[in-house]
N, C-alpha and C positions, 0 to 999 in steps of 0.2 A: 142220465148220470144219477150214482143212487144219492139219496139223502143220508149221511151219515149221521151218527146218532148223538146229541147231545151230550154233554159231559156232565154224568150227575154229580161231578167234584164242582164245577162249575158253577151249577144249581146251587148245592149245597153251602157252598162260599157266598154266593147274593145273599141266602137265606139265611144263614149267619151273619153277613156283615150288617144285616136289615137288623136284625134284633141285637145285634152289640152296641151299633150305633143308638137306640133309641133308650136300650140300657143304662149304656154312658150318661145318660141326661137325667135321669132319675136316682136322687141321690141316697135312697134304698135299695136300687139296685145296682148300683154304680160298680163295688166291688167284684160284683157274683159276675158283669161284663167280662172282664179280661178272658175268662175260657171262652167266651164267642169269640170275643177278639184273634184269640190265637189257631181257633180253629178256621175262622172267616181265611185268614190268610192263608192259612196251610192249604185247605182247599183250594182257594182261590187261585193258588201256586201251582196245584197237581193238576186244574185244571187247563190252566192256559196253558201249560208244559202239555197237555192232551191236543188241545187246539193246534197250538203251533207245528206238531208232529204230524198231522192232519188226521189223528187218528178218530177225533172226536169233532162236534160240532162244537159254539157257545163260545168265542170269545168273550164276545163281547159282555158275557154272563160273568164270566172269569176275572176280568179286569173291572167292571162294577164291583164285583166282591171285595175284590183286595184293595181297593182304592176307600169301601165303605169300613175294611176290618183297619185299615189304617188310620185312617177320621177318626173311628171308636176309640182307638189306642190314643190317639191325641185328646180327644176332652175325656177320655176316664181317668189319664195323667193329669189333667190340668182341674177338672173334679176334684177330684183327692189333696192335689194340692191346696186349692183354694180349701178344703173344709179341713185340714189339720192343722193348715197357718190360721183360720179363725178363732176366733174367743168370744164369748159375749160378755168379755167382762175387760178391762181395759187400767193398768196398777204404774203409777208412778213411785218412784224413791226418792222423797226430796229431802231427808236430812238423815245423819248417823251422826248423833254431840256422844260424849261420856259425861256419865253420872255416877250416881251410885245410890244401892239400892237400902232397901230398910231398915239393913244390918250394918249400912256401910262401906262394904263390900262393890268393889267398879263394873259400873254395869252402862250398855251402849243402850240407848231409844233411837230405835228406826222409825220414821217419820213415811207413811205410805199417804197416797191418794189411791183410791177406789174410785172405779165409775162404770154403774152397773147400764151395759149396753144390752142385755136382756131384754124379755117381755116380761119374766117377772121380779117382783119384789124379793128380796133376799140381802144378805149382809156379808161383808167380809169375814168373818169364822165360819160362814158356810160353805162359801164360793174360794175360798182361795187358801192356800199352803204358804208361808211364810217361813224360812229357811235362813239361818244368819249362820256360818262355819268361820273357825279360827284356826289357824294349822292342822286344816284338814279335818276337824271336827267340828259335830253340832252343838248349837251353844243351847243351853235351857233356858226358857222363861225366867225375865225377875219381874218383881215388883215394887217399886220406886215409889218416893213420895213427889216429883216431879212431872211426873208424865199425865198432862193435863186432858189429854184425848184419849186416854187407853181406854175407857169405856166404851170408846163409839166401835170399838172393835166388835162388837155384838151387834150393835144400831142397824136395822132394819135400812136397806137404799133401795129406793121406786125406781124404775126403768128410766134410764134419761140423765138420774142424778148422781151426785158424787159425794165420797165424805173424806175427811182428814182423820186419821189416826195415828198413835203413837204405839210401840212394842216394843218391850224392856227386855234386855236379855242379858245373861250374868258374864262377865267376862273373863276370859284364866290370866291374860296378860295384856300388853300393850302393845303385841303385834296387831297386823291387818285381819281386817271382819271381811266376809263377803257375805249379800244377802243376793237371795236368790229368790223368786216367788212363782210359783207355779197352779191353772187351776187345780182343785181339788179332786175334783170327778175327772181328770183331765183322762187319756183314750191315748195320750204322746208322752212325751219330755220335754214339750217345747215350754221355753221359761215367759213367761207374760214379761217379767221384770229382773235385770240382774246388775249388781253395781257392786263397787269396791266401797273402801271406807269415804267418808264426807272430803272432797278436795283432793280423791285417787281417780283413776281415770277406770273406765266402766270395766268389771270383768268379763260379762257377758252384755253382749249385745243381739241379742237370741242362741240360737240352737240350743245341743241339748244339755242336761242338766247333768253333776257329776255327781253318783249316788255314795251316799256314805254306810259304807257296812258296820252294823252294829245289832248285836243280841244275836236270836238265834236264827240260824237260815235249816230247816223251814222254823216259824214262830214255835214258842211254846205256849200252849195254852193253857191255864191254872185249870180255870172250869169248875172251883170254888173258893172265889174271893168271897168271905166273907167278914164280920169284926174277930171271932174266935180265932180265924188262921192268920193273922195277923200282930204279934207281938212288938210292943213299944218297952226299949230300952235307951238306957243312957247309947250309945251307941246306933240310934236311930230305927227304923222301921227296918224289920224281917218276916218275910213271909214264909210261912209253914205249911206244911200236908200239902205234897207234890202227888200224892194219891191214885188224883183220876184227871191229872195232868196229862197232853197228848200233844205229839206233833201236826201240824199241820200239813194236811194231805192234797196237794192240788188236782182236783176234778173230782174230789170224793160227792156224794150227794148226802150223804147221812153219818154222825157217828156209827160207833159199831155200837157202842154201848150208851146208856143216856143218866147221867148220874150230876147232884148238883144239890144245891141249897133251895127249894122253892123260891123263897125272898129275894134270892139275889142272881138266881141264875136268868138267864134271857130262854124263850120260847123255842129257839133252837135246838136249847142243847135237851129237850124233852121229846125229839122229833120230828121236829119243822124244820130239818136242813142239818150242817157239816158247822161245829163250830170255828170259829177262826178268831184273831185278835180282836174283830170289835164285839164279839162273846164277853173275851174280858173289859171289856170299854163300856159295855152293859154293867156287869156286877161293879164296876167301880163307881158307876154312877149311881147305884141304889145306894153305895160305900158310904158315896158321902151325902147323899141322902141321911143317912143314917147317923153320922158326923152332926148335922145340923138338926137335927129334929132329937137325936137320941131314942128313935124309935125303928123298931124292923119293917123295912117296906111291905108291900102287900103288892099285887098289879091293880088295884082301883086308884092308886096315888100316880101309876106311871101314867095309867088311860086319864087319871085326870089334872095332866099337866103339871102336878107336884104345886097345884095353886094350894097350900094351907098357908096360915097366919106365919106359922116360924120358919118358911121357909122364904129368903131373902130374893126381895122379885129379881134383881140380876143375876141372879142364881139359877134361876127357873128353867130357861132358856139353854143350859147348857145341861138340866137335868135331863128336858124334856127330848134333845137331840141325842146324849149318850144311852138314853133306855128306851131308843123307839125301837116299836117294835119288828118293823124290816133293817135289818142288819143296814142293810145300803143308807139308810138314810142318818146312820149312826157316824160318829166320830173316827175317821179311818185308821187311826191309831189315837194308844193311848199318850203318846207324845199331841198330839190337837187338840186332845180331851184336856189335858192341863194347859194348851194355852189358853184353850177359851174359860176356863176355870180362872187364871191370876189376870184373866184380863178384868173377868166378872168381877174376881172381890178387890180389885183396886177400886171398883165404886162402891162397891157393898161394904169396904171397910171404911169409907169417909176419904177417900187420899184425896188430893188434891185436884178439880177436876177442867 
């Protein structure tokens, strides 16, 4: 009887479902599985559809395949899931009172727990997005004579441990607040923390978050903020020379053109990369640099942590994060940049702590 010839679909199917499954388990390569995955099976299929026809040899080659590209589909689903429902950081809501803030003006203090489950040391204005909406809109930072914790919003927490802080936010009326809190660097939507007002029943109890359109889709980017293009009138702050303003281009690698104020512009925009918003989260931080000292930066004050005498140590900390020098590690908009700012000088102003 002759020996009929193996089924390289067969073959191929073991040989893929071997390496999808050991894929699966490696949480680097976890994603890049699913193409073994689906070819394990396919094979595995045109195989034993070969065997059964008796055209080929290798069941039993055929049925290992598909049974291992199977297994791989179940823990690279279960992989994945486990690493997007994770966080290393862990945020309670435990109070929303009304106040009001320095002007008088009604304003809500959200009341958070933090508990950094990490390896490393870091603080809440690093680690986390704090979001409070009122009829569908975001409410801005206030700053209160009341809010006895707002400083610890900067405060540094070790692996392990936790802190209580307070966040003041200005309010338009006396309808319902929702606060929402999300990681910062988070990779999803998924909310760490979501609640209605103090004594309403939870709005979210996870999934995902509901985004609020506001400015420009794609950003605008100034790409020279500095004190000159900026006018102060009775009628408040206005920014001038839209110049060498540009939109934002997603997968660009470089401006096309590289234009700016030395002092204030960030390293990017001179050809180390595509500028984006935290370009201007940079220039504002030299801004107010410049606010407090009354002197024009230089980069030896950014490299050297903005430690001089006039510059207010709670201050420091959000100079030194808005003008680092990799974008990534910068303020992700300039909406973060001013909370960690009125969180800072509610201690740096004396308020109440």
């Amino acid at each position: 009887m002759e020996k009929k010839p193996t089924s390289g679909f067969a073959v191929a199917g073991l040989v893929l479902g071997i390496i999808a499954l050991f894929s699966a388990f490696v949480p680097l390569l976890n994603l890049l599985s699913f193409p073994f995955v689906l070819l394990a099976i396919i094979f595995g299929a045109i195989g034993l559809i070969q065997t059964i026809k008796g055209a080929k040899a290798g069941k039993g080659l055929a049925i290992a395949g598909l049974v291992l590209g199977v297994l791989a589909l179940l823990v690279t689903a279960a992989m994945y899931g486990s690493a997007s429902a994770a966080s290393d950081y862990a945020v309670t809501i435990d109070d929303c009172r009304m106040t009001e803030d320095y002007e008088g003006n009604p304003a809500a203090v959200v009341t958070f727990t933090f508990t950094n489950n990490s390896e490393e040391t870091t603080s809440p204005a690093v680690a986390l997005h704090a979001q409070v909406f009122q009829n569908g809109t975001e409410l801005e930072m206030a700053i209160t004579t009341d809010n006895e914790d707002a400083g610890k919003y900067m405060n540094d927490v070790k692996p392990g441990s936790s802190i209580t802080y307070g966040l003041a936010y200005e309010l338009e009326d006396t309808s319902d607040t929702t606060v929402e809190v999300q990681e910062l660097a988070a990779f999803n939507d998924v909310l760490l923390a979501g609640i209605a007002p103090a004594g309403g029943q939870p709005a979210f109890a996870g999934g995902r978050r509901q985004r609020a359109a506001r400015g420009f889709a794609p950003p605008l980017i100034h790409r020279d903020l500095k004190p000159s293009n900026i006018v102060v009138s009775d009628g408040g702050l206005t920014i001038i020379d839209f110049g060498i303003a540009r939109a934002f281009r997603e997968g660009a690698g470089a401006d096309t053109t590289h234009f700016g104020t030395r002092s204030y512009a960030p390293p990017e925009q001179f050809g180390y990369g595509q500028t984006d918003v935290r370009s201007d989260v940079y220039a504002l931080g030299m801004l107010l640099y410049y606010l407090v000292t009354e002197r024009d930066p230089d980069a030896r004050v950014a490299t050297g942590g903005f430690a001089e005498p006039d510059v207010p140590p709670m201050l420091r900390p959000v100079l030194q994060r808005a003008c680092a020098f990799d974008p990534a590690a910068r303020f992700s908009s300039v909406r973060a940049l001013k909370a960690a700012f009125l969180a800072a000088m509610a201690s740096a102003l004396g308020l109440p702590r």
